[in-house]
C-alpha positions in Angstrom: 26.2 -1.6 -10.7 29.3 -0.2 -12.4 29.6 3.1 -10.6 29.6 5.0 -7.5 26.9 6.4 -9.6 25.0 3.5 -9.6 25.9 3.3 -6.1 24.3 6.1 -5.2 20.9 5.8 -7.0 20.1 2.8 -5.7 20.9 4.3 -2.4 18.6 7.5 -2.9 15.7 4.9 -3.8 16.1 2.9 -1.0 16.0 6.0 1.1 13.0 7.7 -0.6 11.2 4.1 0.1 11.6 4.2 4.2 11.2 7.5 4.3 7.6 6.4 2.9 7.2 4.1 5.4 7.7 6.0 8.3 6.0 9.5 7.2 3.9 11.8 10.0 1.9 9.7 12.3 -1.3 11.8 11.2 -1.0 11.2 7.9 -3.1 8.6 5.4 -1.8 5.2 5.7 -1.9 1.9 3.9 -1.5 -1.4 5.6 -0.9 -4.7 3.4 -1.5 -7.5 4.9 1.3 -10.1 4.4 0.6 -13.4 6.2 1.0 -16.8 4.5 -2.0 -16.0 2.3 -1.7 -13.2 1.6 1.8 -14.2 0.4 0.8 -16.5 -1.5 -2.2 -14.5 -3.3 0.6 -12.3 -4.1 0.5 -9.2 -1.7 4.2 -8.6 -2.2 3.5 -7.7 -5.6 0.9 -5.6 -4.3 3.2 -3.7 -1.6 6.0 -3.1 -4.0 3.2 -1.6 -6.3 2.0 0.6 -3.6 5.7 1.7 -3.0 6.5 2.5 -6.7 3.1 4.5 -7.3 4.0 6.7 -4.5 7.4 7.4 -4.8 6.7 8.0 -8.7 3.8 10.3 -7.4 6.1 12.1 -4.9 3.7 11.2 -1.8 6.6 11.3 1.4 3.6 11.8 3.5 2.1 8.0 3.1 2.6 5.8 5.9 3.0 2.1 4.2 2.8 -0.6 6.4 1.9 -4.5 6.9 0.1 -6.5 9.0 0.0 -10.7 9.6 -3.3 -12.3 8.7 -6.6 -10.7 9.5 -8.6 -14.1 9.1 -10.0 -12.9 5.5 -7.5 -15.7 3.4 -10.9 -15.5 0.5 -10.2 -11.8 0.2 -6.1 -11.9 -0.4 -4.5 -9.7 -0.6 -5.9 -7.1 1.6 -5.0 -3.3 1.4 -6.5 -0.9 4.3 -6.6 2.8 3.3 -6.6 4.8 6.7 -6.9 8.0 5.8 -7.0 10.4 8.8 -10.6 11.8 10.6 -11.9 9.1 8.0 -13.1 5.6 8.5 -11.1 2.9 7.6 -11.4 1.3 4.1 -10.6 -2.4 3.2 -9.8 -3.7 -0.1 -9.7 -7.1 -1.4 -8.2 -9.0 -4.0 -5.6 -6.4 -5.0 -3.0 -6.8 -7.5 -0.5 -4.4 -8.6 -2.4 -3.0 -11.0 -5.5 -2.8 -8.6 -3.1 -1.2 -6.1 -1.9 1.7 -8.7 -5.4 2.6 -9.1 -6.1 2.9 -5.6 -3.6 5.2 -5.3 -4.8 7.1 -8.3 -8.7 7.3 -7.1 -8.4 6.8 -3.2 -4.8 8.3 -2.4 -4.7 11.2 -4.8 -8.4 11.8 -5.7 -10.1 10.7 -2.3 -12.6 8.2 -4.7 -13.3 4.7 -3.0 -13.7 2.3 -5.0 -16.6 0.5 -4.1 -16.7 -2.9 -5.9 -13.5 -3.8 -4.4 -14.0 -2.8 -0.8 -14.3 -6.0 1.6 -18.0 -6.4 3.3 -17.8 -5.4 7.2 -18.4 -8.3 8.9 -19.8 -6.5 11.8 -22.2 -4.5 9.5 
């Protein structure tokens, strides 16, 4: 940083990024799940993918979230889309470049993709 300039771009980011996270309660949100496994599998990668793709895209009306540890370490990291009137979709094994194309077929497209959605274990 070597300017007020600078100054103030990073504070317009940083902005733009909670304004993403806390967007209309009715609108589509994403949950990462961040416990020690999910950690560790690299899901803060994953969530600061998430973040970029939708700022980049413009979408102020994402919710991004995280959650502890759902019990599904084998599956980390885990990504929920909740889009609204629509049930819940959960991901698994999602990187950052799995996460930009969730958000480019699920997000903008409304296109599950189906090989990397986690088995219901109530199913």
């Amino acid at each position: 940083m070597k300017s007020l300039d600078d100054l103030a771009k990073i504070r317009e980011k940083a902005q733009a990024m909670l304004r993403l996270r806390n967007a209309a309660e009715d609108s589509t949100r994403i949950v990462v799940c961040m416990g020690t496994c999910g950690l560790a599998a690299g899901a803060r990668e994953t969530l600061q993918a998430i973040m970029e793709e939708l700022s980049k895209r413009n979408r102020t009306d994402v919710i991004v979230t995280q959650t502890d540890c759902i019990g599904l370490c084998v599956y980390e990291p885990v990504v929920d889309v909740i889009v609204s009137g629509q049930s819940r979709v959960r991901y698994g094994r999602i990187n950052a470049e799995r996460a930009r194309q969730i958000i480019d077929s699920h997000i903008m497209n409304g296109r599950v993709i189906q090989e990397w959605v986690v088995p219901d274990r109530n199913a």
